[in-house]
N, C-alpha and C positions, 0 to 999 in steps of 0.2 A: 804914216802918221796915226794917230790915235783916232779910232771908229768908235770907240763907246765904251764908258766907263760907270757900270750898274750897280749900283747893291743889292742885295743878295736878298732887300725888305720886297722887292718885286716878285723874287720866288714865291712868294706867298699869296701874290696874286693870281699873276700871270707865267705861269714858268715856259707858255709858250711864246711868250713876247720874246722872255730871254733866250730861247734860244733860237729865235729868230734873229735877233739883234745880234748874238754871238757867229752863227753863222753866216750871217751876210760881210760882217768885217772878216771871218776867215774868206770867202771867197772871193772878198779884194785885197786878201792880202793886205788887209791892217791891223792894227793895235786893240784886242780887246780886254780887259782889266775888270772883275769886281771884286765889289767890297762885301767879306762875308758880313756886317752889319750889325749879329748880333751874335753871343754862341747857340741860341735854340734855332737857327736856319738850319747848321748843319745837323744839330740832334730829330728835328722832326720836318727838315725840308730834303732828306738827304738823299732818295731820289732823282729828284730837280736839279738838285745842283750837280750830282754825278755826270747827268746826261750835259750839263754845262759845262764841266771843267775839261774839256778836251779840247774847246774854242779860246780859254782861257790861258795870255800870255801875261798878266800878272796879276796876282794874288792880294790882297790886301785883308789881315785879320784883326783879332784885340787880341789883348793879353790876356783875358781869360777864351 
């Protein structure tokens, strides 16, 4: 089932939250999902979010 569903506005916080939060649902083997939130996470969070997207089984973006 679904373990956590983040937006990507926490990267900017805490990026160790998320990938905490991200790997604790991989290693029960559940559902983790965020939402990139805005497009400047990935232009100046991109980092953070790299070291996240390998926990990451769905994606959620914008149109821009």
């Amino acid at each position: 089932g679904l373990f956590g569903c983040l937006q990507g506005f926490f990267l900017t916080v805490s990026p160790e939250a998320v990938l905490k939060v991200a790997a604790q649902a991989s290693a029960n083997n559940k559902i983790f999902s965020l939402n990139l939130s805005a497009p400047f996470i990935s232009q100046f969070y991109k980092e953070p979010m790299m070291k996240v997207m390998p926990y990451v089984d769905v994606l959620f973006g914008n149109e821009t």
